[in-house]
Residue, then its C-alpha position, 0 to 999 in steps of 0.5 A: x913563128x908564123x910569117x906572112x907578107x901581104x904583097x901586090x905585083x910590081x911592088x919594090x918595096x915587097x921585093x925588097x921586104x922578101x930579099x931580106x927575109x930571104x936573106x936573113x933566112x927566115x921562112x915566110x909566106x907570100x900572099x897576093x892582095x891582088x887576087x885574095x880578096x879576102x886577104x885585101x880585107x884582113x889587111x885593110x879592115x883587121x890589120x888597119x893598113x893601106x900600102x904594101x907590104x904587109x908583114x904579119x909576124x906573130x902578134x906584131x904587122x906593120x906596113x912598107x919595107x921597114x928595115x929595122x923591124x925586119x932586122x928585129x924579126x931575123x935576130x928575135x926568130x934566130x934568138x928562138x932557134x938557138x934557144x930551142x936547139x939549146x933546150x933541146x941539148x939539154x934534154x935527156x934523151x931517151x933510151 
């Protein structure tokens, strides 16, 4: 699952958002709404949101630092992961 955090320059709330993440060992990417002006209007105009961070995961968004959800995401990405490698356990291998 494809990862996005939206985030502005000294904002706690984003760091906070990226350390759990991190630390949840999830993957993600980080974008600038200070620099991306298009990015600042995907957030603000498509997605509906005012304040950082912006996390954009699959087909769910929400904004703030949102501990819950992010707790929801790290156990949902890591239930795919276990998912996978226990699909890909039982797959023939190929000679």
């Amino acid at each position: 699952m494809q990862v996005t955090v939206y985030t502005t320059p000294s904002c706690p709330q984003c760091e906070m958002t990226k350390k759990m993440l991190t630390k949840g060992e999830i993957r993600y990417e980080v974008v600038d709404l200070s620099s991306d002006s298009q990015a600042m209007e995907f957030v603000t105009q498509e997605l509906g949101c005012s304040a950082a961070p912006v996390v954009v995961a699959g087909q769910q968004h929400w904004s703030g630092f949102r501990h819950g959800l992010l707790q929801n995401l790290i156990k949902a990405i890591h239930g795919e992961e276990v998912k996978d490698k226990a699909q890909a356990a039982k797959e023939p291998v190929a000679a």
